[in-house]
gemmi code that builds the backbone of each chain (N, CA, C; Angstrom):
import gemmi

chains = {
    "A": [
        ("UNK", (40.094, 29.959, 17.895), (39.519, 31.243, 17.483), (38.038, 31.284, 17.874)),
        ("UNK", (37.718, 32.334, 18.269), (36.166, 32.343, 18.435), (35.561, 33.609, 18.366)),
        ("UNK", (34.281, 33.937, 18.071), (33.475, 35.005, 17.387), (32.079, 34.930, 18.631)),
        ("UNK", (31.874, 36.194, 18.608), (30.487, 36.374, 19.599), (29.571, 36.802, 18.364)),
        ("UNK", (28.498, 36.009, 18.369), (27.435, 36.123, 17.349), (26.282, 36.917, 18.661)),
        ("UNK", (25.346, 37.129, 17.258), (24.105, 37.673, 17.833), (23.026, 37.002, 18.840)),
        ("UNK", (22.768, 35.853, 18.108), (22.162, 34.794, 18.265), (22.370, 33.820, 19.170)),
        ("UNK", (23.678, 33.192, 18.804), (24.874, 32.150, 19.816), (25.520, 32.413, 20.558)),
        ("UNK", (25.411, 33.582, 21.094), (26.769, 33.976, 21.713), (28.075, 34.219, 21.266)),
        ("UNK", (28.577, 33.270, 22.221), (29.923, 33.143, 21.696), (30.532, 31.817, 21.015)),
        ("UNK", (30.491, 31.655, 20.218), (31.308, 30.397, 19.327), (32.544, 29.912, 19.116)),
        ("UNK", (33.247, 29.138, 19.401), (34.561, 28.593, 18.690), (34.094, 28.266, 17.366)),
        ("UNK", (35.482, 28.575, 16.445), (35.461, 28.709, 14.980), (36.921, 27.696, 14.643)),
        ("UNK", (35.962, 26.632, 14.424), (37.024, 25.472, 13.459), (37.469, 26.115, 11.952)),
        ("UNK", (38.716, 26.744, 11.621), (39.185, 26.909, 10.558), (38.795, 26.131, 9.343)),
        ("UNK", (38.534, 24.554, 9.364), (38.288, 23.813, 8.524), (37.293, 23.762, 7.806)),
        ("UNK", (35.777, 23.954, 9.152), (34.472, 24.636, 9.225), (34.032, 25.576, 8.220)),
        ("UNK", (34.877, 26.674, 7.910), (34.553, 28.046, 7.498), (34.238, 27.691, 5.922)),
        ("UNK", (32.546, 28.153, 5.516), (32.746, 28.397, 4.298), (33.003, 29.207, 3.650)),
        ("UNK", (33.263, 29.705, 2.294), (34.253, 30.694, 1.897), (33.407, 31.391, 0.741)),
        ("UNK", (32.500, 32.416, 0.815), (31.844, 32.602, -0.470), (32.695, 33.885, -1.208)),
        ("UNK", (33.967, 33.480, -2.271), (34.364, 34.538, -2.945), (33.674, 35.982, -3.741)),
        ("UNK", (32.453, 36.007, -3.580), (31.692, 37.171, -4.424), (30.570, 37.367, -3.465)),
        ("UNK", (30.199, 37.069, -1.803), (29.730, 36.992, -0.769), (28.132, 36.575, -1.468)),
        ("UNK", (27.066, 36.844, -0.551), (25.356, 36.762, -1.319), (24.883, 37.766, -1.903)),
        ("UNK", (24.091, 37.617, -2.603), (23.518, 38.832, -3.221), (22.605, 39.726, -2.226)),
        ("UNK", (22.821, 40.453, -1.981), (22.339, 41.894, -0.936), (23.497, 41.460, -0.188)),
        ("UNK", (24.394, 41.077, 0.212), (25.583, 40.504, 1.568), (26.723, 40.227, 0.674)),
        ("UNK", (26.915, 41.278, 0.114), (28.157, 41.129, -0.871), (29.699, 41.169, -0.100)),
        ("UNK", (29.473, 41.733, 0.976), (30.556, 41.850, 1.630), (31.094, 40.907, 2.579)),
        ("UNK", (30.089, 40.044, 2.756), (29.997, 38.675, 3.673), (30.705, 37.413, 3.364)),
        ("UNK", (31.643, 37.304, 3.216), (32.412, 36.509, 2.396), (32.530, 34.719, 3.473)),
        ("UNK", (32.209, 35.372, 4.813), (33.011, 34.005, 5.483), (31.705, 33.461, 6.460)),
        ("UNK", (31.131, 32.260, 6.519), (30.646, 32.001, 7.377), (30.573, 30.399, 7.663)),
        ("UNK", (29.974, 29.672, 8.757), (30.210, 29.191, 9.892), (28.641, 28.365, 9.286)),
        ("UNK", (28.375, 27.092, 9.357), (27.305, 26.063, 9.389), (27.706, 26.086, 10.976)),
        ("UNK", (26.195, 26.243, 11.528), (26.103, 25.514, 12.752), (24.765, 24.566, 12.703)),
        ("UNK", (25.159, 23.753, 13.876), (23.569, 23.189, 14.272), (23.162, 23.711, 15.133)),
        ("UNK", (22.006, 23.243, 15.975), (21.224, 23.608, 17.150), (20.455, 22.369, 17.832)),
        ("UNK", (20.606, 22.116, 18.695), (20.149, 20.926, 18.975), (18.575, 20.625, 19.529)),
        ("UNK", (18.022, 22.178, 19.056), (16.342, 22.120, 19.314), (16.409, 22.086, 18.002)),
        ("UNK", (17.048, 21.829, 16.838), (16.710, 22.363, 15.653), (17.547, 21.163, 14.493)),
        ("UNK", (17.154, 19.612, 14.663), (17.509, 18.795, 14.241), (17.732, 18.958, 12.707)),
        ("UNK", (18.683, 18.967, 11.769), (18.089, 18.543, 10.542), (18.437, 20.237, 9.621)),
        ("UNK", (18.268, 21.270, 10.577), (18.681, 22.759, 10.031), (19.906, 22.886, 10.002)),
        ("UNK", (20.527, 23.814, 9.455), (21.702, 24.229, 9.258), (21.438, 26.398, 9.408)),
        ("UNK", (22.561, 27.020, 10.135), (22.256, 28.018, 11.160), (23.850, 28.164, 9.675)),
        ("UNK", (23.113, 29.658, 9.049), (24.850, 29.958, 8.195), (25.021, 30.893, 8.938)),
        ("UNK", (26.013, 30.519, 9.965), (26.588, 32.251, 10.989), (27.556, 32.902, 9.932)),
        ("UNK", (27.390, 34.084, 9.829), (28.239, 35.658, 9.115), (29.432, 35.473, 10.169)),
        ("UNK", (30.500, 35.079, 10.038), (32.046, 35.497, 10.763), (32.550, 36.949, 10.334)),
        ("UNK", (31.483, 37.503, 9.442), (32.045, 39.823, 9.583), (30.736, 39.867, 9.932)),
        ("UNK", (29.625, 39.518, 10.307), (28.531, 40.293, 10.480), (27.735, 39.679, 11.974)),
        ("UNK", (28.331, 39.716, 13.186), (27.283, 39.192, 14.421), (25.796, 39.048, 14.091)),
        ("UNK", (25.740, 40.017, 13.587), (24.112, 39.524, 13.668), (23.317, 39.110, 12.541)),
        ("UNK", (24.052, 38.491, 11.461), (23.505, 37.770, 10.615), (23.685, 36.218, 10.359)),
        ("UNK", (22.671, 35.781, 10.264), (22.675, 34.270, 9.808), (21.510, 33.328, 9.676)),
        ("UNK", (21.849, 32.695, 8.388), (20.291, 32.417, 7.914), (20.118, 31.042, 8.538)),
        ("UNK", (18.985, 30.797, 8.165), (18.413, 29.577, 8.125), (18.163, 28.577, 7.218)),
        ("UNK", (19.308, 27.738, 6.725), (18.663, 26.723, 5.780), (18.770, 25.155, 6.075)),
        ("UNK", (18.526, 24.871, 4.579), (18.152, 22.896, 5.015), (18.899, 22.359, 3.934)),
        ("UNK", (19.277, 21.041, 3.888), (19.921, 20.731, 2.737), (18.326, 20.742, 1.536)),
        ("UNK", (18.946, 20.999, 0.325), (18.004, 20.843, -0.297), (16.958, 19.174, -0.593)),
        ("UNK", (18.034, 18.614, -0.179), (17.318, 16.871, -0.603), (16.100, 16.879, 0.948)),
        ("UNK", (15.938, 17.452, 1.461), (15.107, 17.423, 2.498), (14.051, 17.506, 1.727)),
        ("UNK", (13.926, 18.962, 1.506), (12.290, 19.661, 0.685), (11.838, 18.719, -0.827)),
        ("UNK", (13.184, 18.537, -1.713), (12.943, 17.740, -2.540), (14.158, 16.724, -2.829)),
        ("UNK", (13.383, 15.130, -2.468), (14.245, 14.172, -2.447), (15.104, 13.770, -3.959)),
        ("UNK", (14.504, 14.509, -5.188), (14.989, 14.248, -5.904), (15.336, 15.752, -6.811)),
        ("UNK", (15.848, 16.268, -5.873), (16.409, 17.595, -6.266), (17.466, 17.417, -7.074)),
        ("UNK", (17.428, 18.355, -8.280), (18.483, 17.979, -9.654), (19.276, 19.775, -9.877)),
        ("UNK", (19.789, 19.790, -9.299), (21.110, 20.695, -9.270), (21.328, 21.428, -10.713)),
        ("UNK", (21.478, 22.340, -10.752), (21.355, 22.901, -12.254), (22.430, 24.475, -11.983)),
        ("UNK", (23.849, 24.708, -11.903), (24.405, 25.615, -12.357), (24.865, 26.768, -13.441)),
        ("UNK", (25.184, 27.765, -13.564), (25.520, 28.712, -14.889), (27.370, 28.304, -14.551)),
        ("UNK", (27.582, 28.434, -15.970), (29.321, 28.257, -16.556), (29.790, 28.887, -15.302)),
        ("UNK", (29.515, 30.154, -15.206), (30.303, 31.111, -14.448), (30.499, 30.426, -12.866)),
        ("UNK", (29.306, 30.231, -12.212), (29.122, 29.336, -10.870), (29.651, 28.172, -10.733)),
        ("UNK", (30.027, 27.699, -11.962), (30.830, 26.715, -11.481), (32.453, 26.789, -11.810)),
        ("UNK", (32.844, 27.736, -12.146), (33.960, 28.092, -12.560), (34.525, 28.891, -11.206)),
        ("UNK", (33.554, 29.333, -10.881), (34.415, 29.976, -9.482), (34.199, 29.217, -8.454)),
        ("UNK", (33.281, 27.571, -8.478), (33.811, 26.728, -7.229), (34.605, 25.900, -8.206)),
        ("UNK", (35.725, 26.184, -9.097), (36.393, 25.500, -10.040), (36.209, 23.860, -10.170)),
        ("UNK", (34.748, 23.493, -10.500), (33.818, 22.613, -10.638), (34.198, 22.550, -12.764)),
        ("UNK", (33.886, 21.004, -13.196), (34.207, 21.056, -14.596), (32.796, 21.651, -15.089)),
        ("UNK", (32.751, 22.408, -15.892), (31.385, 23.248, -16.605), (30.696, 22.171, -17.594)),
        ("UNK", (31.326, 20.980, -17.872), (30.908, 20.707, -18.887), (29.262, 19.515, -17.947)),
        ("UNK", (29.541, 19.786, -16.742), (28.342, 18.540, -16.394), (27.871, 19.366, -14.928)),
        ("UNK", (26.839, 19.033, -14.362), (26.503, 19.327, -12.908), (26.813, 18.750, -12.049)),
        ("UNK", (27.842, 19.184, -10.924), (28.469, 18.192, -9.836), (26.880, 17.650, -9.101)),
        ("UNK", (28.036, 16.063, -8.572), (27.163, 15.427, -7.709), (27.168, 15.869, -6.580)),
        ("UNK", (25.585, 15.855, -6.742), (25.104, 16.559, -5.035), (25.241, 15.509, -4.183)),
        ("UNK", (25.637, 15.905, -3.266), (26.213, 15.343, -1.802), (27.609, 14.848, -1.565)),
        ("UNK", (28.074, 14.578, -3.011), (29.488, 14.362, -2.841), (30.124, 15.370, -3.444)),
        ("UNK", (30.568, 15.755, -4.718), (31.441, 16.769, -4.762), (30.838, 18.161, -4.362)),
        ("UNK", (29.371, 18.129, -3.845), (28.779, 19.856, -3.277), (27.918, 19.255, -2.471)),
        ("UNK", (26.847, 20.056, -1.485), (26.089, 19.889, -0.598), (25.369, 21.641, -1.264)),
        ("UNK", (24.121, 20.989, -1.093), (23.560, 22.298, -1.751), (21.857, 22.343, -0.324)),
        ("UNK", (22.268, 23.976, -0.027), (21.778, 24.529, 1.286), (20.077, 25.379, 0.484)),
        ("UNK", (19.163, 24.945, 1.020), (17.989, 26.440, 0.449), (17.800, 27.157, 1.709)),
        ("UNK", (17.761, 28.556, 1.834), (17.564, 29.061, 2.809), (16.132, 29.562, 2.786)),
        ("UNK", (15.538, 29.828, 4.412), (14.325, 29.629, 4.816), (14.074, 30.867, 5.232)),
        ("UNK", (12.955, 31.059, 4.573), (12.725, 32.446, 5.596), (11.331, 32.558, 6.070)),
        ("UNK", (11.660, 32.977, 7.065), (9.769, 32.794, 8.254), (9.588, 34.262, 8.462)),
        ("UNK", (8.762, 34.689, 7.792), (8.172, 36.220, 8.141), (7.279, 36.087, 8.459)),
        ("UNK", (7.087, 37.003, 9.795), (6.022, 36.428, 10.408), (4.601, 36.879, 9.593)),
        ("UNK", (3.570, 36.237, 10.136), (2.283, 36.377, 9.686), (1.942, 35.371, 8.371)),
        ("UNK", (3.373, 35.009, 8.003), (3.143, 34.432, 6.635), (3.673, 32.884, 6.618)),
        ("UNK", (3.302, 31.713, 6.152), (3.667, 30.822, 6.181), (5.387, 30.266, 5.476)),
        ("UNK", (5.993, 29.716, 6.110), (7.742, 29.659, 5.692), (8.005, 29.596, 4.400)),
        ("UNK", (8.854, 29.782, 3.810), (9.478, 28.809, 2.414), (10.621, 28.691, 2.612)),
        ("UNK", (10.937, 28.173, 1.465), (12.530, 28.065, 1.189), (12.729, 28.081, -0.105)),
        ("UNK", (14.154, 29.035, -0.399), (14.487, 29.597, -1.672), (15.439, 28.280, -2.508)),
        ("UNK", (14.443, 27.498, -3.410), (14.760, 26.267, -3.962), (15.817, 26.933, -5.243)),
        ("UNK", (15.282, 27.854, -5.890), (15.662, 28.218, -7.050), (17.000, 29.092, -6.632)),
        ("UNK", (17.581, 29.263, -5.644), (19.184, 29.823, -5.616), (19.659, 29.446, -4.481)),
        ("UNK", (20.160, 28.090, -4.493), (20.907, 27.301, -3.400), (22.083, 27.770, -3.040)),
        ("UNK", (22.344, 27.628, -1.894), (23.894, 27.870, -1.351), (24.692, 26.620, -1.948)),
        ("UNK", (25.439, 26.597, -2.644), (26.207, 25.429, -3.145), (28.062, 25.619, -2.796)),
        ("UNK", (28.214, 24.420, -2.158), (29.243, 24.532, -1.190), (30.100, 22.998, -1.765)),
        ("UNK", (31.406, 23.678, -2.119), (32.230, 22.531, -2.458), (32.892, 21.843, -1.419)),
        ("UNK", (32.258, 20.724, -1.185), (32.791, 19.748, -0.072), (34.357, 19.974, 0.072)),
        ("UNK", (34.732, 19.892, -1.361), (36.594, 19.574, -0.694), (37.567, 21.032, -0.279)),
        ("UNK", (36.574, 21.805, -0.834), (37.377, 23.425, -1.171), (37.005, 24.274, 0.474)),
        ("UNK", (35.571, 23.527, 0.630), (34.615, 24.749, 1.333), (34.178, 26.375, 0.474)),
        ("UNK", (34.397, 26.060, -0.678), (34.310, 27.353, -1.236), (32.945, 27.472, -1.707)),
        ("UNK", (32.133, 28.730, -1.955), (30.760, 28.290, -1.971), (30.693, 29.488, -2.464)),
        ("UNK", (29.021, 29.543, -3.128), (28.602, 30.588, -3.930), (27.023, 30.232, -3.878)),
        ("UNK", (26.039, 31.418, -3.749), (24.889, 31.209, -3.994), (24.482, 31.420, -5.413)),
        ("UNK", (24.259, 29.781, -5.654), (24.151, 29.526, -7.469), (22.635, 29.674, -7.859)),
        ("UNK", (21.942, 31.145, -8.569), (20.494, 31.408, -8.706), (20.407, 30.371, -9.960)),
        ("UNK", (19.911, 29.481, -10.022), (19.361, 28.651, -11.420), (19.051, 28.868, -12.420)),
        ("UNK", (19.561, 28.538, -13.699), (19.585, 28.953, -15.042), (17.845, 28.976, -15.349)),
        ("UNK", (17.635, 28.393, -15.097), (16.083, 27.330, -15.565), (14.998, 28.347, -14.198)),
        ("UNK", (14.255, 27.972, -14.385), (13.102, 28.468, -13.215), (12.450, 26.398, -12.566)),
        ("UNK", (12.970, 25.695, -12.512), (12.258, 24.285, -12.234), (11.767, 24.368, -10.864)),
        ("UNK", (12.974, 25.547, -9.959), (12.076, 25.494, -8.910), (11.699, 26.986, -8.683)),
        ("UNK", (11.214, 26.900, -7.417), (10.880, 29.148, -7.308), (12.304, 29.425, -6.040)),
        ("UNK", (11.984, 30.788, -5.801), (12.522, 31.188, -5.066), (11.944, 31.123, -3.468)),
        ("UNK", (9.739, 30.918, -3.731), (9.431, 31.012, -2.363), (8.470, 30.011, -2.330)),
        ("UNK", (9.245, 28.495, -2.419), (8.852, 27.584, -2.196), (8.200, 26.846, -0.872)),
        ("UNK", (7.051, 26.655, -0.856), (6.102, 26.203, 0.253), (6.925, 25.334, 1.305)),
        ("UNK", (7.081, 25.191, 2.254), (8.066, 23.863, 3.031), (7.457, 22.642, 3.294)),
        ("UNK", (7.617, 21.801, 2.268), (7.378, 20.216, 2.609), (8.235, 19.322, 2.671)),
        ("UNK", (8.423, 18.636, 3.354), (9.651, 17.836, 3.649), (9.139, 16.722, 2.817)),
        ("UNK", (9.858, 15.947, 1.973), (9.674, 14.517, 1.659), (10.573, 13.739, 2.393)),
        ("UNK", (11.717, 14.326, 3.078), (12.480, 12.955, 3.379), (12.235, 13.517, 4.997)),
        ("UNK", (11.686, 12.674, 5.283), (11.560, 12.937, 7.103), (12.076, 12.701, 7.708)),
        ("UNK", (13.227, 11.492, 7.525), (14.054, 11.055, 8.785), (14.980, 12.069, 8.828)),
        ("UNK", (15.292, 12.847, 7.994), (16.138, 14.182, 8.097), (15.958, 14.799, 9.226)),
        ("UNK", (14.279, 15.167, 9.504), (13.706, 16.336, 10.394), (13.718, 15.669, 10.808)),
        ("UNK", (12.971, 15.318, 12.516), (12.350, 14.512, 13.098), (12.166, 15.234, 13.865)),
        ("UNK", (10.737, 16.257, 13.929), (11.049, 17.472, 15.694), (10.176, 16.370, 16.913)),
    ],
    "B": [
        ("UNK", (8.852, 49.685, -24.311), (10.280, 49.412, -24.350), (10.988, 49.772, -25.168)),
        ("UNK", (11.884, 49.726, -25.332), (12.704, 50.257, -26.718), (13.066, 48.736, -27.161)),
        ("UNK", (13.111, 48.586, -28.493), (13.712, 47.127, -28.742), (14.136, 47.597, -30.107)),
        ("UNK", (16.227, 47.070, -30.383), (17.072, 47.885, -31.020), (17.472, 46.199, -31.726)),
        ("UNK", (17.655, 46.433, -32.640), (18.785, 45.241, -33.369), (19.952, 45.327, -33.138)),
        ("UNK", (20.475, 44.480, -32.725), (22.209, 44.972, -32.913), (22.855, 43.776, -33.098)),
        ("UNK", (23.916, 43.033, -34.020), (25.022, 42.698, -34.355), (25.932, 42.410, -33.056)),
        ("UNK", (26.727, 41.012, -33.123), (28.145, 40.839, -32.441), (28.999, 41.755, -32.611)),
        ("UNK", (30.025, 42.895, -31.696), (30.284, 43.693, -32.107), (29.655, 45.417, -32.303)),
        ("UNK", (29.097, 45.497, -32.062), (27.482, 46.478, -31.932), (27.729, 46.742, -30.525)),
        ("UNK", (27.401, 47.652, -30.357), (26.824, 48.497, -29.124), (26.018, 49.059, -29.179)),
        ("UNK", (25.235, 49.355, -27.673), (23.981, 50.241, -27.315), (25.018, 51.546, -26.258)),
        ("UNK", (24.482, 52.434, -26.542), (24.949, 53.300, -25.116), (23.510, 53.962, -24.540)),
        ("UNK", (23.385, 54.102, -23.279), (22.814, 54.580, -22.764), (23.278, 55.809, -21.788)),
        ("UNK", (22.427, 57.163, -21.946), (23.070, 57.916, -21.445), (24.872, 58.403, -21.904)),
        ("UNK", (25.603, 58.909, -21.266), (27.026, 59.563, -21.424), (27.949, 58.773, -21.327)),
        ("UNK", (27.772, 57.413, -20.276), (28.633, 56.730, -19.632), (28.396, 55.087, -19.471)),
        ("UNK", (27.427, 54.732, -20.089), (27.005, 53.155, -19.812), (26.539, 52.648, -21.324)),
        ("UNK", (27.571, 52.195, -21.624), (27.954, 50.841, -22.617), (27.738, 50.018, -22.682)),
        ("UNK", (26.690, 48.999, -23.238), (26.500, 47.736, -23.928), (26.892, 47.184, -24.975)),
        ("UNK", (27.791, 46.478, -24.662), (28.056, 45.504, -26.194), (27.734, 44.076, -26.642)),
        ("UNK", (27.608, 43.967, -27.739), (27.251, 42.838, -28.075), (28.414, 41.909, -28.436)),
        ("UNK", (29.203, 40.688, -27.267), (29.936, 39.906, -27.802), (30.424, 38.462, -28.582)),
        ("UNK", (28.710, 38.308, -28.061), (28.508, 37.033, -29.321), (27.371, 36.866, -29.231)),
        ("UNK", (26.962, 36.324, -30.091), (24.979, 36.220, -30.279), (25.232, 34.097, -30.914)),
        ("UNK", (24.376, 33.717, -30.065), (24.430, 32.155, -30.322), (22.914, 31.688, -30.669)),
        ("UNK", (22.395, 30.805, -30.902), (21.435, 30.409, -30.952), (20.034, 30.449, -29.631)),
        ("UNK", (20.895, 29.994, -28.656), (20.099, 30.123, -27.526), (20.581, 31.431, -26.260)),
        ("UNK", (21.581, 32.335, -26.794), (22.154, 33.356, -25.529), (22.874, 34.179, -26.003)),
        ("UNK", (23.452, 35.199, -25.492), (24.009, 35.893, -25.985), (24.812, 36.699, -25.073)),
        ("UNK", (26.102, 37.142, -25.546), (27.023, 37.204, -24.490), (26.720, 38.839, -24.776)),
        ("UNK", (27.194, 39.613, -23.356), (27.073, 40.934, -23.315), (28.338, 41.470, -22.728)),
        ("UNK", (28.565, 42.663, -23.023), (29.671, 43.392, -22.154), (29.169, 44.669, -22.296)),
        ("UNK", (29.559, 44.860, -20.473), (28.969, 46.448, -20.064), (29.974, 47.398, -19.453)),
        ("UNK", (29.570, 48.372, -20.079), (30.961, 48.860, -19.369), (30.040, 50.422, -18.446)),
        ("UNK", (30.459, 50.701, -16.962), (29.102, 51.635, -16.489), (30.343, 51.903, -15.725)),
        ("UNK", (30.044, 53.543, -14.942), (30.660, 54.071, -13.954), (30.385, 52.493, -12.751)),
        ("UNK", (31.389, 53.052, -11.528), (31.405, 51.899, -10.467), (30.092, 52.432, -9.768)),
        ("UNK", (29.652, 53.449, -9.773), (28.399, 54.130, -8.996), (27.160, 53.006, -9.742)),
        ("UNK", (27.261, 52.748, -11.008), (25.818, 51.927, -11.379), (26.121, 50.526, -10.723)),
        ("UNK", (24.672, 50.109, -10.075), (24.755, 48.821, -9.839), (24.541, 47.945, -11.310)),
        ("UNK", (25.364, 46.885, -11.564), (24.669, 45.844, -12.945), (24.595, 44.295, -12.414)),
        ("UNK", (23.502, 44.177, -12.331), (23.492, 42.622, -12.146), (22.505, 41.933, -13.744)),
        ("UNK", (22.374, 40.489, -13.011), (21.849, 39.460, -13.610), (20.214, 39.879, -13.668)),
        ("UNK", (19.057, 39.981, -14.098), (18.082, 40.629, -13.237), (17.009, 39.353, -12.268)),
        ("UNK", (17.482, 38.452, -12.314), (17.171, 36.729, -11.467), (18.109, 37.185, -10.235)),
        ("UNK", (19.045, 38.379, -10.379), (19.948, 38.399, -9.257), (19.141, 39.292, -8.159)),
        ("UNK", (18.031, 40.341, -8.657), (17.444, 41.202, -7.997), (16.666, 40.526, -6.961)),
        ("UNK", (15.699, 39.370, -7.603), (14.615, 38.627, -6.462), (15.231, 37.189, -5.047)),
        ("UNK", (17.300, 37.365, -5.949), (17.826, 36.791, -5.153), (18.059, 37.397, -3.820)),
        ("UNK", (18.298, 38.396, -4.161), (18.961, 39.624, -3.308), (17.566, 39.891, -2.220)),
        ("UNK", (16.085, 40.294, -2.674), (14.900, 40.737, -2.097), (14.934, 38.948, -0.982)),
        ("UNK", (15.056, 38.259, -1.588), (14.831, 37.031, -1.097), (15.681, 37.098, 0.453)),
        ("UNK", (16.669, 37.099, -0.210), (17.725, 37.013, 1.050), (17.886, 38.078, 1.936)),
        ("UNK", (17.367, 39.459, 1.714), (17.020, 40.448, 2.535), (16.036, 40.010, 3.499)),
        ("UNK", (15.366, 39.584, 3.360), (14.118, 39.151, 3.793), (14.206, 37.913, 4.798)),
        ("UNK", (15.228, 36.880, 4.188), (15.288, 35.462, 4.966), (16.369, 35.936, 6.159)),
        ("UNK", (16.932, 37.345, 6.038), (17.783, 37.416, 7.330), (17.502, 37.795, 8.009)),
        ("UNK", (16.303, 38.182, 8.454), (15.600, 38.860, 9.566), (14.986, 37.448, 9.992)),
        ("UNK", (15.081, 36.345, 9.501), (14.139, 34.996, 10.465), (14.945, 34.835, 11.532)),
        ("UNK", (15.398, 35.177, 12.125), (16.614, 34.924, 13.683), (15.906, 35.882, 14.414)),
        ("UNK", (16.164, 37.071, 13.323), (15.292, 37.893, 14.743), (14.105, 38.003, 15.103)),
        ("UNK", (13.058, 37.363, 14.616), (11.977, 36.757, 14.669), (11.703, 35.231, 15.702)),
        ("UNK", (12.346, 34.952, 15.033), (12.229, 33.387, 16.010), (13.681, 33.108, 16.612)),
        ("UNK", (13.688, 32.685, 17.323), (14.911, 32.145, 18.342), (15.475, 31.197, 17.891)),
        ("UNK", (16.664, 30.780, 17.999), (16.917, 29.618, 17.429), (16.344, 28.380, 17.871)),
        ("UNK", (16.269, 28.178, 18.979), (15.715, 26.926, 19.938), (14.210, 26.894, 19.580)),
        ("UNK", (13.650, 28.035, 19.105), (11.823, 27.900, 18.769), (11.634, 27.602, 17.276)),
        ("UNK", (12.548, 27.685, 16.767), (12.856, 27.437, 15.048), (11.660, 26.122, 14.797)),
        ("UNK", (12.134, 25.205, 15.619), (11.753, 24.022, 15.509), (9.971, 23.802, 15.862)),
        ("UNK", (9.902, 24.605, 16.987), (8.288, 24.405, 16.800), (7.393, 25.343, 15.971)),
        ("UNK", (8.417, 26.617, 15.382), (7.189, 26.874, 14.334), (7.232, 26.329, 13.254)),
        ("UNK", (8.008, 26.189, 12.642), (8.309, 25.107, 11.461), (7.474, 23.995, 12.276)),
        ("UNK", (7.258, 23.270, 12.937), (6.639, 22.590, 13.138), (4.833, 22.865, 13.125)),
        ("UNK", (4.358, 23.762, 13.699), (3.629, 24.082, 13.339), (2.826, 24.602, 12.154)),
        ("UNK", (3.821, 25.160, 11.402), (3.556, 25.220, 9.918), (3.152, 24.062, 8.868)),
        ("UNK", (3.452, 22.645, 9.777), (3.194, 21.693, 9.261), (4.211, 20.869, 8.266)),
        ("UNK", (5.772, 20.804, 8.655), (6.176, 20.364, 7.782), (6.169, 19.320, 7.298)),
    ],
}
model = gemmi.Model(1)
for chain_id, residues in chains.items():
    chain = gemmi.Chain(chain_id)
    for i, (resn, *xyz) in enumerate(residues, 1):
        res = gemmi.Residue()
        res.name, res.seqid = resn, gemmi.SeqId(i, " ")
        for name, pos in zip(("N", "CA", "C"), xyz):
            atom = gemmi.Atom()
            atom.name, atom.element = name, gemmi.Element(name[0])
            atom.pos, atom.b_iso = gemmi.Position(*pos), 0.0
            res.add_atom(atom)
        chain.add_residue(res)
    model.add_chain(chain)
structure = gemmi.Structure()
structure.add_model(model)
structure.setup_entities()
């Protein structure tokens, strides 16, 4: 199967690949299906291609990049629809991989939205952007990498 | 602001058609049920600066290229 993006062209689409956000993003409610890519000028990023929308797709990083000791914090509901147990916070990197997306407008220096991660169930692929009960982090967090061997440009 | 007491069980209405109820009141939260035409938007309101956020982070493609990603982020100093 393959999809012509905006950006990439044209892509082959591994079925297995596809993440699945049942209630799509907030403003992209209708966006339900998309595609992690890499880029190979772009070590260490993660490219979320839209499979209904060509010309959308963000830019994020795993969160343990920006903060190495990033502590995951879900609402009942968010984890009930990646049918995750409510009673504890899954482990990051194994039962989820949790994405912050980046946004570079120009004139202004980058961030990344710490406080509502893309959280993606490794075994399901099913995913939901989980906004954080707590405020511990922001939404337009400065970009510092602590773990560098991640990046390496 | 208006600020109303209300009881588990209790409702607010606003306007003709948009319903608030109160379905449990706990120590630290309190559960709500709304009932609004499909025309009202109702979110979370943490859901609004999610939404501005991500409006915003999807225009970084069309700004930077994918292949240049790397040297402005780089330049930004990461």
């Amino acid at each position: 199967m393959t999809f012509t993006t905006a950006h990439f062209g044209r892509i082959t689409v591994d079925p297995a690949a596809v993440v699945e956000f049942p209630e799509g993003l907030p403003g992209f409610e209708q966006c339900r299906r998309f595609l992690p890519l890499n880029h190979p000028a772009a070590d260490g990023l993660v490219f979320l291609q839209s499979l209904e929308s060509p010309g959308l797709c963000f830019l994020a990083v795993p969160v343990q990049t920006l903060r190495a000791d990033y502590r995951i914090a879900m609402t009942a509901e968010d984890l009930d629809l990646l049918r995750l147990p409510e009673d504890r916070p899954p482990a990051l990197g194994r039962e989820v991989n949790a994405l912050a997306i980046l946004s570079l407008v120009e004139g202004q220096p980058p961030t990344a939205n710490l406080r509502s991660p893309v959280v993606i169930h490794a075994a399901t692929r099913r995913a939901v952007q989980a906004i954080r009960p707590d405020e511990r982090y922001g939404c337009r967090e400065p970009l510092v990498v602590e773990k560098t061997e991640a990046l390496c440009w | 602001m208006l600020v109303i007491r209300r009881r588990p069980g209790q409702s607010v209405l606003i306007g003709d058609d948009i319903e608030i109820e109160i379905i449990e009141s706990g120590p630290s939260r309190v559960k709500l049920g709304i009932r609004a035409p499909q025309s009202v938007p109702v979110m979370r309101g943490e859901v609004r600066q999610t939404r501005a956020e991500n409006l915003a982070a999807s225009r970084t493609l069309d700004a930077v290229a994918p292949g240049e990603i790397a040297a402005v982020l780089g330049a930004a100093r990461l």
